[in-house]
Structures are given as structure tokens and as C-alpha cells.
N, CA, C and O atoms as CSV, one atom per row, in Angstrom:
chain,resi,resn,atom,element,x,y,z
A,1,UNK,N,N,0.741,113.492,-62.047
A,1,UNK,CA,C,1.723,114.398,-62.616
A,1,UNK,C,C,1.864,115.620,-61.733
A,1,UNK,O,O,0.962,115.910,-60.947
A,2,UNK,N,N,2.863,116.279,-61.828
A,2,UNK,CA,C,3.202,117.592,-60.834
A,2,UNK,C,C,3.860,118.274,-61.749
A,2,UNK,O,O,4.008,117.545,-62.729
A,3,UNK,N,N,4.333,119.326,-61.914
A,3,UNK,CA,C,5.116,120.553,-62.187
A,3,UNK,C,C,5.523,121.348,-61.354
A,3,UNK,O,O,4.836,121.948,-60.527
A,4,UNK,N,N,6.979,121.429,-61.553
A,4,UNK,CA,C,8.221,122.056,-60.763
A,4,UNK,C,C,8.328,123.708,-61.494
A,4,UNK,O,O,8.673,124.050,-62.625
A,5,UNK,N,N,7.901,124.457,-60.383
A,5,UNK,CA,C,8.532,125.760,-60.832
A,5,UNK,C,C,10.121,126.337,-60.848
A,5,UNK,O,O,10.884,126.208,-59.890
A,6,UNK,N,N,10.354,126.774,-61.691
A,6,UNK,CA,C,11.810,126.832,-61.407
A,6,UNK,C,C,12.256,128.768,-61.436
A,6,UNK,O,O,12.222,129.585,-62.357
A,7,UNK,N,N,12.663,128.900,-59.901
A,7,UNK,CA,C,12.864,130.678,-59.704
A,7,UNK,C,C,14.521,130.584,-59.008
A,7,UNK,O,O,15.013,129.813,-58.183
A,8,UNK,N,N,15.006,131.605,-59.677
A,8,UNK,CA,C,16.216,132.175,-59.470
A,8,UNK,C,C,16.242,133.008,-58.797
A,8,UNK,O,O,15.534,133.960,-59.126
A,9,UNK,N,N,17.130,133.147,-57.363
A,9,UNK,CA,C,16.897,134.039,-56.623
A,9,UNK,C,C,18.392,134.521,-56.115
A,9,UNK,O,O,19.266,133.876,-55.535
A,10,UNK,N,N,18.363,135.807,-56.521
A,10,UNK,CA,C,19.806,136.908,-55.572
A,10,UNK,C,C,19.421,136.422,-54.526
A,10,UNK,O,O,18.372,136.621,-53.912
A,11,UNK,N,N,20.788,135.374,-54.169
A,11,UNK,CA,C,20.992,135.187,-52.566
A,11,UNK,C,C,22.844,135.375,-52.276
A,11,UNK,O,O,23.534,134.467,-51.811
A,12,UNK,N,N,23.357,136.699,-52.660
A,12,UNK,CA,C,24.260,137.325,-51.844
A,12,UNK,C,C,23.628,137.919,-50.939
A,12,UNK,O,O,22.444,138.191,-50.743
A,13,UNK,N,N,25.196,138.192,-50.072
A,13,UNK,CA,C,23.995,138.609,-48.803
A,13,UNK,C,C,25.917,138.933,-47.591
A,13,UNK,O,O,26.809,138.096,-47.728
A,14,UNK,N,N,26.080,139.836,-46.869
A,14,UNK,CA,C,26.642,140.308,-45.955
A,14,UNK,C,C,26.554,140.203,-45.050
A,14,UNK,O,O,25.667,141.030,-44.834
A,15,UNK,N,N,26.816,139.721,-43.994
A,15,UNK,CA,C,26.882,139.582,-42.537
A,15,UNK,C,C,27.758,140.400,-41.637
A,15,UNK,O,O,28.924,140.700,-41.895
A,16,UNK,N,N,26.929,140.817,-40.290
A,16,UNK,CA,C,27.995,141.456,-39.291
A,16,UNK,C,C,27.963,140.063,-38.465
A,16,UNK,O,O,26.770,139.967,-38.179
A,17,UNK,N,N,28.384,139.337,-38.119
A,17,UNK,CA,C,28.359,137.930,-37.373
A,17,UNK,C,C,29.073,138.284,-36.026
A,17,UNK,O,O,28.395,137.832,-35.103
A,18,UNK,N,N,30.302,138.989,-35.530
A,18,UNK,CA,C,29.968,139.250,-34.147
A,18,UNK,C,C,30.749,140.605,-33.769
A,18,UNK,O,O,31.176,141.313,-34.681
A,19,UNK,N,N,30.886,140.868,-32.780
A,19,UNK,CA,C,31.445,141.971,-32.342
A,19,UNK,C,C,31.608,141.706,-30.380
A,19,UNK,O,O,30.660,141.271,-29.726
A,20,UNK,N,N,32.794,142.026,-29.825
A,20,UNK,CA,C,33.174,141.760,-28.915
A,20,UNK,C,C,34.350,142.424,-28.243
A,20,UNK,O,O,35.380,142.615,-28.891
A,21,UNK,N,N,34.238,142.849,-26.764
A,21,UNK,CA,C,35.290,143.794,-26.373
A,21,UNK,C,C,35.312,142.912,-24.768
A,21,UNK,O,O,34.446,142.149,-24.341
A,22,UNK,N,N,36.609,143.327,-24.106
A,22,UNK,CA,C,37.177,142.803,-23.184
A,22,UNK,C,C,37.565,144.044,-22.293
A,22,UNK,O,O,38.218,145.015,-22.677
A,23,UNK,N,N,36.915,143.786,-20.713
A,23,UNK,CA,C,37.438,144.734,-19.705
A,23,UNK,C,C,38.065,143.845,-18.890
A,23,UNK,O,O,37.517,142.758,-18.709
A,24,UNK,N,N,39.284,144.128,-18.269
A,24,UNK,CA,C,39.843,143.526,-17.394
A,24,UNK,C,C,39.901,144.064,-16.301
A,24,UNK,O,O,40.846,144.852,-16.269
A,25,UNK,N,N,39.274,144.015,-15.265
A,25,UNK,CA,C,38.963,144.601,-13.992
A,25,UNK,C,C,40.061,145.142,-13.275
A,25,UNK,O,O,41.118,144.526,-13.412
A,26,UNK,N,N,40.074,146.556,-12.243
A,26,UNK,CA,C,41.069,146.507,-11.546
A,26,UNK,C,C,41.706,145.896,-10.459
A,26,UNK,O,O,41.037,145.254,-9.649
A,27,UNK,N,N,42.495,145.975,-10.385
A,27,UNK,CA,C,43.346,144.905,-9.135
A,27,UNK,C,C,42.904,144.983,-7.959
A,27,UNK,O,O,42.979,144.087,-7.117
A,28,UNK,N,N,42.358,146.179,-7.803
A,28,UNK,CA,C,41.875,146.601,-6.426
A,28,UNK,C,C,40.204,145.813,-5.998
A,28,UNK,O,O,39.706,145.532,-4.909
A,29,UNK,N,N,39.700,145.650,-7.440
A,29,UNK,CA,C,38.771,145.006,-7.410
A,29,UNK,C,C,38.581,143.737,-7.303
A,29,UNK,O,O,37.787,143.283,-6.479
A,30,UNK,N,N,38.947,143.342,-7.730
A,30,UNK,CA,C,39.690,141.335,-7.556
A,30,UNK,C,C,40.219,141.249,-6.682
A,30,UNK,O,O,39.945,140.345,-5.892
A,31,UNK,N,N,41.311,142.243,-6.408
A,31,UNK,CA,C,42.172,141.462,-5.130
A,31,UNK,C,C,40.998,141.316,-3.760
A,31,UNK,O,O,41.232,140.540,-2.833
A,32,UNK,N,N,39.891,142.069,-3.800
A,32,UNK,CA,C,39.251,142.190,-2.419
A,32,UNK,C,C,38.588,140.758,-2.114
A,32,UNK,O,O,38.144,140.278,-1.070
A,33,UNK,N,N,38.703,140.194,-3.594
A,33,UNK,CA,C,37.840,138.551,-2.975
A,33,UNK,C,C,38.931,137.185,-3.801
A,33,UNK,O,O,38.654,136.256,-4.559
A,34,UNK,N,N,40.271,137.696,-3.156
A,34,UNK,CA,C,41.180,136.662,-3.447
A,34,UNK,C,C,41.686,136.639,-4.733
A,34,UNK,O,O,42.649,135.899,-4.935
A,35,UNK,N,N,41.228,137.314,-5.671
A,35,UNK,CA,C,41.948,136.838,-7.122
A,35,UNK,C,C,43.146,137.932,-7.514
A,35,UNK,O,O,43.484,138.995,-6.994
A,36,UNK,N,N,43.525,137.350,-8.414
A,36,UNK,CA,C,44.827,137.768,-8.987
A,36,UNK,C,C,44.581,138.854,-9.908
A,36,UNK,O,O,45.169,139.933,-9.974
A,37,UNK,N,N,43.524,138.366,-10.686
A,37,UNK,CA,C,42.833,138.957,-12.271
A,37,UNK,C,C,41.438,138.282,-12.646
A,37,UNK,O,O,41.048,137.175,-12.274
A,38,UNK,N,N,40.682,139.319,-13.578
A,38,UNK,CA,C,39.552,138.913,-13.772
A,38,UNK,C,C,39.058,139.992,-15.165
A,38,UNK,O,O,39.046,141.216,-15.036
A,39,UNK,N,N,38.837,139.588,-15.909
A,39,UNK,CA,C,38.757,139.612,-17.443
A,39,UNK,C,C,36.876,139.485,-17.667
A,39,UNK,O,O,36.315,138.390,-17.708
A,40,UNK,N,N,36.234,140.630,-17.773
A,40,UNK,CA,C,35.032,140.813,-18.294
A,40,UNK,C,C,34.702,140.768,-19.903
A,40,UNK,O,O,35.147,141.769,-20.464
A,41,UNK,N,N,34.052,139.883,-20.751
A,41,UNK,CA,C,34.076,139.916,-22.262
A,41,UNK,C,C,32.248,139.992,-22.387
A,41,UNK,O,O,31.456,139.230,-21.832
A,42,UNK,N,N,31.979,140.968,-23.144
A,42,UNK,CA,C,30.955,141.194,-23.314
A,42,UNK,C,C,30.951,141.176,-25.436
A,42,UNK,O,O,31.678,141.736,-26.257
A,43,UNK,N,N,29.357,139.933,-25.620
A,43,UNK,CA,C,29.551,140.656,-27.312
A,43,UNK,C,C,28.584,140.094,-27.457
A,43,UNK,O,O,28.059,139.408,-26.580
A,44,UNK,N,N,27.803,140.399,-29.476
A,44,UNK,CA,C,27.155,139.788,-29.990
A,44,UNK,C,C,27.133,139.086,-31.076
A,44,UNK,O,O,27.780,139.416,-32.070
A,45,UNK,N,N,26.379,138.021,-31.019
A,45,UNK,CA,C,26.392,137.475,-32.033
A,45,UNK,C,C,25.784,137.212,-33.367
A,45,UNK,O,O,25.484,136.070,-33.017
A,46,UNK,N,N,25.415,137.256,-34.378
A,46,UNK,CA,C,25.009,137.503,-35.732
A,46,UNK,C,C,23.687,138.323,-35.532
A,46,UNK,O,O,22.507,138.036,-35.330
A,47,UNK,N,N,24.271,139.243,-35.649
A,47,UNK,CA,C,23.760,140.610,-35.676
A,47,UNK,C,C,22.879,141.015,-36.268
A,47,UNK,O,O,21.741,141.265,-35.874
A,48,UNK,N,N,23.594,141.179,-37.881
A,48,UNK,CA,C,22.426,141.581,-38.909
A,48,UNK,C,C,23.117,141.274,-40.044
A,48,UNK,O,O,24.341,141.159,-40.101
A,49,UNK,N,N,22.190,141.111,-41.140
A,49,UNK,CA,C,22.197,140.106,-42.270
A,49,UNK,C,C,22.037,141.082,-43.395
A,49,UNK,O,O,20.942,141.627,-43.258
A,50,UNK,N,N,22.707,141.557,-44.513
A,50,UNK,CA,C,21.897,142.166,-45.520
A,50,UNK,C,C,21.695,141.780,-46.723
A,50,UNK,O,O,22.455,142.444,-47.429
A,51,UNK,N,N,21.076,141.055,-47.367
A,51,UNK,CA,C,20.616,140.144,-48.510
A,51,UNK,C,C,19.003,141.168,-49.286
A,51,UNK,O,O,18.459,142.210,-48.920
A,52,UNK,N,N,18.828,140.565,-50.016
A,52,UNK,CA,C,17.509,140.979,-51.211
A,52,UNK,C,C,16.644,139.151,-51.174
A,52,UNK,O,O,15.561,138.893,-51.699
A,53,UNK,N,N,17.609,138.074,-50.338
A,53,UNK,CA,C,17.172,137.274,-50.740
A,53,UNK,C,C,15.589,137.127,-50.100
A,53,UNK,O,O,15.522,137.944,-49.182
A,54,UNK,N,N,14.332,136.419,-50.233
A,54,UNK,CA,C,13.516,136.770,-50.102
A,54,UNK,C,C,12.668,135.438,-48.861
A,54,UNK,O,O,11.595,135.563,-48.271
A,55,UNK,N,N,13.714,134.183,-48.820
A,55,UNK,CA,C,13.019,133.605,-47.648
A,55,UNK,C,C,13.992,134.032,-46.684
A,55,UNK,O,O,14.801,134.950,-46.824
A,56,UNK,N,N,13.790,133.037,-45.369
A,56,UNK,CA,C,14.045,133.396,-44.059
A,56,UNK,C,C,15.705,134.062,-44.244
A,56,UNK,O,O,15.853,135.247,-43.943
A,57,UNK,N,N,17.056,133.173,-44.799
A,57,UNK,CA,C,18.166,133.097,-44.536
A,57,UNK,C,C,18.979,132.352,-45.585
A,57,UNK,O,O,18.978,131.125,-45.689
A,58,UNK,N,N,19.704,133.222,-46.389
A,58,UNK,CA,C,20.410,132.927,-47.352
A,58,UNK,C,C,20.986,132.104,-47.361
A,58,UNK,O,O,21.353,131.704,-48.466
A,59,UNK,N,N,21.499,131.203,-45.881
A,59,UNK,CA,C,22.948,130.565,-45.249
A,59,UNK,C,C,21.794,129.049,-45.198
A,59,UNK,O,O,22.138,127.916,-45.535
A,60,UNK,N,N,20.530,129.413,-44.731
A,60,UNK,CA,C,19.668,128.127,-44.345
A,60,UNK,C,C,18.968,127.400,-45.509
A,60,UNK,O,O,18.587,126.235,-45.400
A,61,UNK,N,N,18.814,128.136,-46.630
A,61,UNK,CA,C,18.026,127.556,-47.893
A,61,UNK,C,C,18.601,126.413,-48.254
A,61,UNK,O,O,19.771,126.135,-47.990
A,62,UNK,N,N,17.802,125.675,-48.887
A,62,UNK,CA,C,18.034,124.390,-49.465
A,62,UNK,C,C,17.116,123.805,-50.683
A,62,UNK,O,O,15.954,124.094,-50.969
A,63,UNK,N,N,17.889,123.016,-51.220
A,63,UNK,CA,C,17.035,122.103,-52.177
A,63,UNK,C,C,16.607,120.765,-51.108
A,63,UNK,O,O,17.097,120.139,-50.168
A,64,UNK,N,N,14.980,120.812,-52.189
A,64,UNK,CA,C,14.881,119.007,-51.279
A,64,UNK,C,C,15.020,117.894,-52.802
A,64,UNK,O,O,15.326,118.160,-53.964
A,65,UNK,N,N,14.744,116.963,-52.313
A,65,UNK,CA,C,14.785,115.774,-53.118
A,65,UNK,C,C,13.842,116.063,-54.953
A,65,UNK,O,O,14.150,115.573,-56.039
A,66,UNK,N,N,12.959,116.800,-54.687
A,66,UNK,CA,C,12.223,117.031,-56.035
A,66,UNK,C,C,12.719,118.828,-56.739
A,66,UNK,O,O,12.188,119.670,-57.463
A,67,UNK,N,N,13.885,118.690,-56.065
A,67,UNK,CA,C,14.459,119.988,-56.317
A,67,UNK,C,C,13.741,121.262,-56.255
A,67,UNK,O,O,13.989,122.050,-57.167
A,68,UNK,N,N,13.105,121.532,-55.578
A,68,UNK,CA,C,12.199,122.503,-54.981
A,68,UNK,C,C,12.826,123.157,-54.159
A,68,UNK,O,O,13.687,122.560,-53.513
A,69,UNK,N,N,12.567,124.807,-53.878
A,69,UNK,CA,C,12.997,125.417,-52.769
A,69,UNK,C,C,12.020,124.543,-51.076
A,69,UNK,O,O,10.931,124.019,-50.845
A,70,UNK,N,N,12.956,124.788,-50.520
A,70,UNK,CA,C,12.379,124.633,-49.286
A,70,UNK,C,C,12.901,125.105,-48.079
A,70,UNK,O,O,13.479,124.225,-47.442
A,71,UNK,N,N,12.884,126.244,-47.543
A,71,UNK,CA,C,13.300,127.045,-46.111
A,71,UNK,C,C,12.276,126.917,-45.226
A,71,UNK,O,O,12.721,127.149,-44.102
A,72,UNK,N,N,11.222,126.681,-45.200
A,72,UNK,CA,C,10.563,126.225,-43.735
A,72,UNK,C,C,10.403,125.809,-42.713
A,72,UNK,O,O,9.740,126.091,-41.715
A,73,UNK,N,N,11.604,124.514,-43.258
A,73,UNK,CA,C,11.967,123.982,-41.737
A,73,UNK,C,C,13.125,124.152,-41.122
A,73,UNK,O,O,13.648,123.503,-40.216
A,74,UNK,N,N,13.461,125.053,-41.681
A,74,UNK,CA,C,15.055,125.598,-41.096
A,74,UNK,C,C,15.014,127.301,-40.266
A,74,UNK,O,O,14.436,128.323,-40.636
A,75,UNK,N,N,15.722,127.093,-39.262
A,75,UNK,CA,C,15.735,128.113,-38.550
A,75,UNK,C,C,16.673,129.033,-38.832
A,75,UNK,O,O,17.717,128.382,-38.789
A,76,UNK,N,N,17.022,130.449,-39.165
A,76,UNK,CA,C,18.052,131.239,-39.409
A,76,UNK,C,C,18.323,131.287,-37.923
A,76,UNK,O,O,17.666,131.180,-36.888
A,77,UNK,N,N,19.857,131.542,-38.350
A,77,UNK,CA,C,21.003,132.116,-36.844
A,77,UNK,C,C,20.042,133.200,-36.020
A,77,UNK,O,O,19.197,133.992,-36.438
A,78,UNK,N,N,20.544,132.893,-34.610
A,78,UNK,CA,C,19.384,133.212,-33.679
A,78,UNK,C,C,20.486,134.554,-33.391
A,78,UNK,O,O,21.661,134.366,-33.709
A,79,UNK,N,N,20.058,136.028,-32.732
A,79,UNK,CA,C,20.582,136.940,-32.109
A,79,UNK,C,C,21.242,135.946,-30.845
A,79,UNK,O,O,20.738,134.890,-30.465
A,80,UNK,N,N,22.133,136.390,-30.463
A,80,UNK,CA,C,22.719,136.377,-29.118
A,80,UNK,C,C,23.494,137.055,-28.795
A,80,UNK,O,O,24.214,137.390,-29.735
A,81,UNK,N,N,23.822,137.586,-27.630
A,81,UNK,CA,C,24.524,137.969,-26.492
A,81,UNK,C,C,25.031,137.526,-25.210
A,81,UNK,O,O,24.433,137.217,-24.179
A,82,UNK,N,N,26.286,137.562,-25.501
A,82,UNK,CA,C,27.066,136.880,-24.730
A,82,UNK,C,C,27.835,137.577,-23.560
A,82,UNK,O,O,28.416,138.646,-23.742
A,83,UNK,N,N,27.815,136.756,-22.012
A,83,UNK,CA,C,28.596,137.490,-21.514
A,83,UNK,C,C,29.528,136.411,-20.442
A,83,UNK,O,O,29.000,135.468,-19.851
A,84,UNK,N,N,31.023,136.770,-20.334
A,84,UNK,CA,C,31.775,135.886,-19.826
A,84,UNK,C,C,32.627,136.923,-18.980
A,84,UNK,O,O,33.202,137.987,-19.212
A,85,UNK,N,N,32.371,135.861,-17.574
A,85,UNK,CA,C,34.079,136.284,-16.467
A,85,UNK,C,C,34.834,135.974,-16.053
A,85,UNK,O,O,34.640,135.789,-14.851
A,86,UNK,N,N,36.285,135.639,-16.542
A,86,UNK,CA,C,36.945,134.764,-16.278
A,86,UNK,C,C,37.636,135.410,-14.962
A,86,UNK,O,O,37.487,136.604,-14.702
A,87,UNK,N,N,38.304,134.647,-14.254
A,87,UNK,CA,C,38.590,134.763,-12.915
A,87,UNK,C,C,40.059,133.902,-12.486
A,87,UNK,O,O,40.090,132.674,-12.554
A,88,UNK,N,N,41.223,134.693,-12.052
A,88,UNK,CA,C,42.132,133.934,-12.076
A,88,UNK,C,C,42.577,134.069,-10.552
A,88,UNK,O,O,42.750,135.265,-10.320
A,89,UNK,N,N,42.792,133.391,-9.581
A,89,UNK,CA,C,43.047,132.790,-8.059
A,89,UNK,C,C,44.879,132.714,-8.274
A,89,UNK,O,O,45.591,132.304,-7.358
């Protein structure tokens, strides 16, 4: 025999998920190694989270098969930062 606890948990929760800005280089700068244009994008990605909920990630929780919480084997959204240069010839 087993027994299932059963807990209710505040899992609202807010996200900043990304933020991102674009420099487009000057002409004078591109033109010196052949290009036309060239577009710098710098940003991040899931930032910060604000919840009360109390395991890892509000977005990752789950039920398993005996209806039990289980977040352990799930990874919450990782920080990143991103950076891209596009380049036009």
C-alpha cells in the first residue's frame, strides 16, 4: 500500500523572456572590408521568472503516472545571451 499526498501550489508566475536591440554599423565601417551593410543584434534570453511557486519552474512541473508532483528531472529555461552579425556583400 502507498499514500498519495495531495498539495496545492500558487504556480502563477511572470516572465521577462527576452529583450533585444539592433546596431547597424556605419558605412564607413563595412565598406572597408567589402560590404554593403552589417547589422549587430545583441540580447537575452529568459531572464527572470517571478512566481511564489516553490520547485525549480512553474513552466517545467508535471504530474507523473501516480499523480504525484515531480520536477526533478526537468530542467528550467537556461539564461542566455545572444549575439548575431549579419553581413550583407
Amino acid at each position: 500500500l502507498f499514500q498519495v499526498h495531495t498539495r496545492i501550489f500558487e504556480a502563477s508566475f511572470l516572465t521577462f523572456r527576452e529583450l533585444a536591440a539592433n546596431y547597424t554599423l556605419p558605412e564607413r565601417w563595412v565598406g572597408s572590408f567589402g560590404a554593403n551593410r552589417a547589422t549587430l543584434r545583441v540580447g537575452m534570453r529568459n531572464i527572470h521568472t517571478w512566481t511564489k511557486f516553490p520547485g525549480l519552474d512553474p513552466e517545467t512541473h508535471r504530474m507523473n503516472y501516480l499523480h504525484t508532483r515531480s520536477d526533478q528531472d526537468l530542467i528550467p529555461q537556461l539564461q542566455q545571451f545572444v549575439t548575431t552579425l549579419a553581413v550583407t556583400f
